[in-house]
N, C-alpha and C positions, 0 to 999 in steps of 0.2 A: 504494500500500500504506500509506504514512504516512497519506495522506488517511481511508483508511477506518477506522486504528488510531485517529487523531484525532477522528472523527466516531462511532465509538463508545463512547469516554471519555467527550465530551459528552451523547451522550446518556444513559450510566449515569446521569452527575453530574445531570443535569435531572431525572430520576424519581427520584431521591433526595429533591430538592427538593419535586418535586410531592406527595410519598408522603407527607413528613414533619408540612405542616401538615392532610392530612387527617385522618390521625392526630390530631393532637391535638383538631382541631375535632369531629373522631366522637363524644369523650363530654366534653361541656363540665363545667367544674368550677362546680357550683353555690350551694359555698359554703366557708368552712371553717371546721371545730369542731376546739376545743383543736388546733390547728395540722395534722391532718388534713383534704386535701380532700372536699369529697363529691359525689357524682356522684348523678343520680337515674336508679333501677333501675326496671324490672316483671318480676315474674317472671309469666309467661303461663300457666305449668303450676300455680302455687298459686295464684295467682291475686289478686295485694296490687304493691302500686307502695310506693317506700318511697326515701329517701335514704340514701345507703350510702358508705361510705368507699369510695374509687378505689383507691387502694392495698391494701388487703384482699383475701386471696386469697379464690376463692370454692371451695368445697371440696363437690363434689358426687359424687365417689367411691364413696359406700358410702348416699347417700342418694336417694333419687327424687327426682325433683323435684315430683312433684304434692304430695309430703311435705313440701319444704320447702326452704331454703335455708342454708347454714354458710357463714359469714365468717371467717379467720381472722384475726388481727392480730400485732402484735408481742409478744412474750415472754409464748406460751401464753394469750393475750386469744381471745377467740371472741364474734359475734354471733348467737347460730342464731334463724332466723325456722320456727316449723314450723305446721301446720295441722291442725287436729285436726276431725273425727276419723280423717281420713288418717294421721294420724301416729300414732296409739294411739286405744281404741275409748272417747275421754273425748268427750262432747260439750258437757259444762257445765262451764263457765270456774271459775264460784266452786266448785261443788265439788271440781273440779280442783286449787284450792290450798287448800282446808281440808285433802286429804289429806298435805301436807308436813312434818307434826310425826312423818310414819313416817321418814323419811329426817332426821331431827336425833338426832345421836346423846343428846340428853337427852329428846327425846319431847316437845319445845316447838313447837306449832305457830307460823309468823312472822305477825307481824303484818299483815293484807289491809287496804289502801287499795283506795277506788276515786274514780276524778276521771274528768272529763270532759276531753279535747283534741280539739278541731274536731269532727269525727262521730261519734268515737269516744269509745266510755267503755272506759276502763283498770282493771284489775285488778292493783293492784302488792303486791308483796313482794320480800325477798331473803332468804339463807339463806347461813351461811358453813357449809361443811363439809368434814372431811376424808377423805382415803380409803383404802383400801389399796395399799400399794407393790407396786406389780404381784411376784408370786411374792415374797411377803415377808409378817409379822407386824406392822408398821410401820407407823404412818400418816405419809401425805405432807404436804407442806404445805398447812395450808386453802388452797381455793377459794372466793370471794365469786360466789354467782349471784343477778345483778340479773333479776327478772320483769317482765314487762308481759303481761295477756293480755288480748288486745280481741274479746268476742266481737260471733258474725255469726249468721246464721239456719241451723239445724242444728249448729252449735258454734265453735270461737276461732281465734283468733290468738296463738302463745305467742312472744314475743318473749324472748331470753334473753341476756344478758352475763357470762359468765363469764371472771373474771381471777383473778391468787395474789390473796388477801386482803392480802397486805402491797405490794398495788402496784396498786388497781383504781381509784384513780382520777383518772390521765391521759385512762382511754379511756371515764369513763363520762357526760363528755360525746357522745362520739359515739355510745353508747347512744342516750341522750334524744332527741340531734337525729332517730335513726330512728323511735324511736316516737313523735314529734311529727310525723314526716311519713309516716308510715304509711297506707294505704289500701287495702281491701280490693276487689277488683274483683267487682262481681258476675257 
């Protein structure tokens, strides 16, 4: 009876061992930005490969996924990757952000950059704005949303980072590092 009580604890204790470093070798850490690691992703249903913080929740609850992907981060930070025109019936990138001066509360359209990163040509702007306090009269505190959108044939890639405006930039590094590694699968 000892024996078998004995021979059992060993072998919990062994697959613990064995379990442990699979685990970790499953998703190698690829690199790391502003002290976040990063791991590299594909999503198969939108159809884009992309380097992604490892520790970021991935938040696919209320979204499809052929729509797109949400990352969540620390203190209210988010990554959303979406696909258009899966994801609203836009299919042209640039026009896509000339419409943003409707959403600034003074009617200012943000300034549009476009650069090239490895295959991709980018589409950048950002926008701080604030909103209403859910059941209230109030606005909240701004929001900083950093864009990127890389279009594809039939329409883009909207990459987004949204953080408080008075604290977005720990993680907008690991913005960049995503849409610097960013790839669209055909």
């Amino acid at each position: 009876m000892k024996l078998a009580l004995a021979l059992a604890v060993v072998a919990a204790f062994s697959a613990c061992k064995r379990s442990a470093p699979e685990t970790a070798d499953s998703v190698p850490i690829k690199e790391v930005v502003a002290g976040v690691p990063m791991i590299d992703f594909e999503a198969t249903e939108t159809k884009f490969s992309a380097r992604v913080p490892a520790d970021w929740g991935v938040e696919q609850k209320y979204l499809d996924p052929k729509k797109g992907v949400s990352l969540s981060g620390p203190k209210r930070t988010y990554i959303l990757i979406y696909k258009y025109p899966e994801m609203d019936p836009h299919s042209d990138a640039r026009k896509y952000a000339e419409t943003f001066w409707q959403l600034d509360q003074n009617g200012k359209q943000p300034d549009i950059t476009t650069e090239k990163i490895g295959d991709n040509t980018v589409i950048r702007f950002h926008q701080e704005r604030a909103s209403l306090k859910l059941h209230s009269k109030t606005l909240d505190k701004p929001v900083r949303r950093d864009y990127a959108l890389i279009p594809i044939k039939g329409g883009f890639f909207q990459i987004m980072h949204e953080a408080p405006a008075d604290g977005y930039e720990p993680t907008l590094p690991v913005f960049e590092a995503v849409v610097r590694s960013f790839k669209p699968i055909p």
